[in-house]
C-alpha positions in Angstrom: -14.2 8.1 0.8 -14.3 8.5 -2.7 -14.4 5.3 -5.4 -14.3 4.5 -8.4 -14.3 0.6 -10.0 -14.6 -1.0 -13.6 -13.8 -4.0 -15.4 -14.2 -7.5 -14.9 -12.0 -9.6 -13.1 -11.3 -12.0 -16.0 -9.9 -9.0 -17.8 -8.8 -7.0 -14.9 -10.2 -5.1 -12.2 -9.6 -1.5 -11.7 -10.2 0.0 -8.3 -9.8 3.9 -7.4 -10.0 5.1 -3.7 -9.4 8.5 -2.1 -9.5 8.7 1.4 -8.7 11.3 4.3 -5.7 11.2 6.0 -7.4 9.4 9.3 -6.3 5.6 10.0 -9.8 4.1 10.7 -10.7 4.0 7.4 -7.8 1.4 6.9 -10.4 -1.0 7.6 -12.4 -0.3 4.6 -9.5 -0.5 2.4 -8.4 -3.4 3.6 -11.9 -5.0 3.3 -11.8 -3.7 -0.8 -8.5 -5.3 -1.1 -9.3 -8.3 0.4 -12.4 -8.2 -2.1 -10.2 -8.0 -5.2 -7.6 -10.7 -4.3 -10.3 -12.9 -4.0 -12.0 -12.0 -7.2 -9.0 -12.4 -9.2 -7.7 -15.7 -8.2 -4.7 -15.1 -5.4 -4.2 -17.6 -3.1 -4.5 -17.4 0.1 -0.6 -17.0 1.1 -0.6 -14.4 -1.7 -3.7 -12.9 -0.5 -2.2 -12.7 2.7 1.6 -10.9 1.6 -0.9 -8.3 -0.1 -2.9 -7.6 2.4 -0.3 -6.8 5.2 1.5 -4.7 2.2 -1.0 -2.6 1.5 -2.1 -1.8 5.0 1.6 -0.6 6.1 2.2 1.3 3.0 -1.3 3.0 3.9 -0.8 3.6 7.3 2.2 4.7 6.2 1.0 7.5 3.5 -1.3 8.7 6.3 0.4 8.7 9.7 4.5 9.4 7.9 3.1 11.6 4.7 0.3 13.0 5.5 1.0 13.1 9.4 -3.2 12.3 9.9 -4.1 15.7 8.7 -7.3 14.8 7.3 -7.5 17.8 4.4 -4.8 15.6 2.6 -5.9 12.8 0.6 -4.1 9.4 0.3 -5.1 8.4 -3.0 -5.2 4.6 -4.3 -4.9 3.0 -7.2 -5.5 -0.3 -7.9 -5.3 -2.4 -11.2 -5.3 -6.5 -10.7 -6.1 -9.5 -12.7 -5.2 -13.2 -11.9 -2.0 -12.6 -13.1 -0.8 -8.8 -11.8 -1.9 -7.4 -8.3 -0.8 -3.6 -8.8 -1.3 -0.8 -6.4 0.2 2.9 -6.3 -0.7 4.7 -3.1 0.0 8.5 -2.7 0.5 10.9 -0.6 0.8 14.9 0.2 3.6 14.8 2.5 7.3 15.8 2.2 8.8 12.4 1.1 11.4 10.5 2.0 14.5 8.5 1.3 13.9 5.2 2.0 17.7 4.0 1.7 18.6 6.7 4.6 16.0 4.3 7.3 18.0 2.5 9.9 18.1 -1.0 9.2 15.3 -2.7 11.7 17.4 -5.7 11.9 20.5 -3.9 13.3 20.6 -4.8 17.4 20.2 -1.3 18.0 17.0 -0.9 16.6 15.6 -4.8 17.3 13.4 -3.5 20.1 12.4 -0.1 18.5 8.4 -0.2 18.3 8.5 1.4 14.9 10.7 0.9 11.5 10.1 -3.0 9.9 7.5 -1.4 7.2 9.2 -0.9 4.7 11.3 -3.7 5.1 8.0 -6.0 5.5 6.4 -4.6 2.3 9.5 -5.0 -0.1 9.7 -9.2 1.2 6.3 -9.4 0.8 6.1 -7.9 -2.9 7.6 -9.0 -6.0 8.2 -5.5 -6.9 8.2 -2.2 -5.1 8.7 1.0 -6.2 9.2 4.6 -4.3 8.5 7.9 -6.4 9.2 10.3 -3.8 9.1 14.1 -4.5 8.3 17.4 -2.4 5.1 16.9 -2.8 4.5 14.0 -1.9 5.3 10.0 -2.3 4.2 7.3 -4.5 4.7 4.2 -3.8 3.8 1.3 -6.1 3.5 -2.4 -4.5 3.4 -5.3 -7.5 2.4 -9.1 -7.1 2.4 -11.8 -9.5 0.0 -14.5 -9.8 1.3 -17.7 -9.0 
């Protein structure tokens, strides 16, 4: 895992991860995330909504984009201060159109094991943001400081 961090947190943190495509090392990145929120103030229930966000849009970028092939990279990007949480995270894959999902709340897909990330990372964010291209997606998750 390749990283990269600067700043302070009463000006803003800046944190830059690169990882292989393989979904253990979700636990480190949730542990570096965890470390930020902290050092810039969020509250716990804030903590909390960024948390879960960032770990599905991860797991996402590895097991959707980048289907675990560990020769891609996901690459993060993380600027935060007490009064922005911003992450991008990216991908290698082929993308996606995130209005063309089936709705996880239809009753034909309640029971479905799979399909509520998206839809959990948009009410957990303030903001989100797809950039999705053939070579891969971005997605960028934004939190305000409350």
């Amino acid at each position: 895992m390749g990283e990269c961090e600067h700043g302070e947190a009463g000006s803003g943190v800046t944190l830059e991860l690169s990882i292989p495509s393989n979904p253990d090392l979700t636990a480190e990145v949730d542990r570096r995330i965890e470390d930020l929120t902290v050092r810039t103030g969020f509250d716990k229930g804030s903590r909390g909504d960024i948390m879960i966000a960032v770990n599905e849009a991860v797991k996402n970028a590895i097991l959707h984009g980048n289907q675990c092939d560990e020769s891609k990279q996901v690459i993060i990007t993380c600027n935060c201060s007490s009064a922005v949480f911003r992450i991008h995270i990216c991908d290698c894959g082929r993308g996606f159109d995130p209005d063309t999902l089936p709705d996880p709340r239809n009753p034909d897909n309640l029971l479905k094991e799979n399909g509520r990330g998206i839809l959990m990372i948009k009410a957990l964010m303030d903001e989100v943001e797809f950039d999705i291209t053939e070579n891969g997606t971005s997605v960028t998750l934004i939190k305000y400081g409350h």
